[in-house]
N, C-alpha and C positions, 0 to 999 in steps of 0.2 A: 843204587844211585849210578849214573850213566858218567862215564867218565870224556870229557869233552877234551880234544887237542885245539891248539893254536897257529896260527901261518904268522909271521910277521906282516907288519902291513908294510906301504911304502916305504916309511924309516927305519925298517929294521927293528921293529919295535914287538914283541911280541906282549899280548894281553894272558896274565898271569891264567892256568887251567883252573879247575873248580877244587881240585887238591892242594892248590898253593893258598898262601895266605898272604895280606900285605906286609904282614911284619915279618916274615921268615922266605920269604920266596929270595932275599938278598940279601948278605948282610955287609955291614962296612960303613964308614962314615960316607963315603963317593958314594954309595947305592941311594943313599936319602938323600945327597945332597942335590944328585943330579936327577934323582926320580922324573919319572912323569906317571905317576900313577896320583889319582889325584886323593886317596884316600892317606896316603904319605905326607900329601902335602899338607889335608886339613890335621894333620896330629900335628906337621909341624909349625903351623897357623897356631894351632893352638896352645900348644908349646913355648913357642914365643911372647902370645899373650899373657899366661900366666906368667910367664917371666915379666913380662912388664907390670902386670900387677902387683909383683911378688917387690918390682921397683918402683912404681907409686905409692903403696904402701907405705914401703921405706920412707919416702918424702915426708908422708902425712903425720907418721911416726914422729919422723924430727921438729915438724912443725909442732905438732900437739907436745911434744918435750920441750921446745923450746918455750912455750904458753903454759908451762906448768907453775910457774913463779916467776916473779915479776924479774925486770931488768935480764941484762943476757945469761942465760942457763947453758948454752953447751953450744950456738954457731952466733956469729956475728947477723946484723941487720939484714945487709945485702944478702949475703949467703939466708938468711931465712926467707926474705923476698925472691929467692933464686928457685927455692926447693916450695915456695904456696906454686908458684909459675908452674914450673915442672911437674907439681903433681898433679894441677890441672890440663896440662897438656899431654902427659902420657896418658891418665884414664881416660880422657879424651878421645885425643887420634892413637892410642894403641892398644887399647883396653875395648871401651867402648864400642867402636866404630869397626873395628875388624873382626870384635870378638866373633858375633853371629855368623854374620856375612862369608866372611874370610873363611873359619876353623868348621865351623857347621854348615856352612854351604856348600864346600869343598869335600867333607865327608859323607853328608844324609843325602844331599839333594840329587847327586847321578843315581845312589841307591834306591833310590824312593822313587823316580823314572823309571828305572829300569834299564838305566843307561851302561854300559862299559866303562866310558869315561867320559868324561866334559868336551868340549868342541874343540878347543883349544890348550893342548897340556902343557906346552912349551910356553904358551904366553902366562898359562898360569904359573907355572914355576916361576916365570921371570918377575908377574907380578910380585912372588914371595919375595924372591931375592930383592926386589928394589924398595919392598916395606921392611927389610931386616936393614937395608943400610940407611934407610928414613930413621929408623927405632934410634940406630947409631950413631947417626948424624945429634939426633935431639937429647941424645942421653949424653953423650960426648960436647956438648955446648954448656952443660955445667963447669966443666973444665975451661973453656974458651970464651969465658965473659957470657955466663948467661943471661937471657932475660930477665927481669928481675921485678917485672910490672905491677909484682904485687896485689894486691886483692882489686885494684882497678881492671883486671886482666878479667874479673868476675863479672858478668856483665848486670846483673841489679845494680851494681855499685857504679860500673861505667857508662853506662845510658847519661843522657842527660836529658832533663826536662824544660818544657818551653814555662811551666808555672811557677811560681814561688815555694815550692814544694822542697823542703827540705829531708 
């Protein structure tokens, strides 16, 4: 096996040799945080998503406990119309919507090119950082009066019809 060296390119950035690996070429919480290696960043895409799933779940949980017997079981109304909201808005936009794209597009897809890295590593990182504090903002809105739209937030339920259709 031919053993290949690296130059830094303009930003001082050197692309890891053929004996390093993503997970051990650096270690530290700053090494990942500030990465630009994009195979770093789809673990930590993905990461994050199963953490949100790990917190939709949670919701669905309580909703499904709170429906286990009649009258209130374990959270008040609102708070149960808080947590139907929430758990359709995190599998939604944090689950759903980034899992592929984000975690698996960021890892396979420069692989499968043949590419070194993606076009942009700095905007990708940024894009992470600004979906980790989207995640924050929405998860941190249970605390600060959430939504609470309830199963109209589902949209069979909230469409409306021009017929008498009940």
């Amino acid at each position: 096996m031919a053993s290949t060296t690296t130059t830094p390119d303009a930003f001082g950035n050197a692309h890891p040799t053929a004996d390093e690996s993503y997970l051990t070429n650096e270690r530290g919480l700053r090494s990942w945080i500030l990465t630009l290696d994009h195979k770093r960043i789809g673990v930590m895409y993905l990461i994050g998503v199963l953490c949100s799933f790990a917190l939709g779940g949670f919701f669905a949980l309580m909703v499904r406990t709170e429906l286990f017997t009649p009258g209130k079981t374990i959270i008040e109304a609102d708070t149960y119309n808080q947590m139907f909201t929430l758990h359709g808005a995190v599998m939604v936009f944090l689950v759903i919507i980034p899992g592929i794209p984000a975690a698996l597009g960021n890892f396979v897809l420069p692989i499968q090119l043949g590419a070194k890295d993606v076009a942009f590593p700095r905007l990708n990182l940024f894009s992470f950082h600004l979906w980790t504090i989207g995640a924050l903002f929405l998860v941190l809105s249970m605390y600060i009066s959430a939504a609470d739209t309830g199963w109209t937030f589902y949209t069979p339920y909230s469409t409306t019809t021009t017929t008498a259709v009940i």
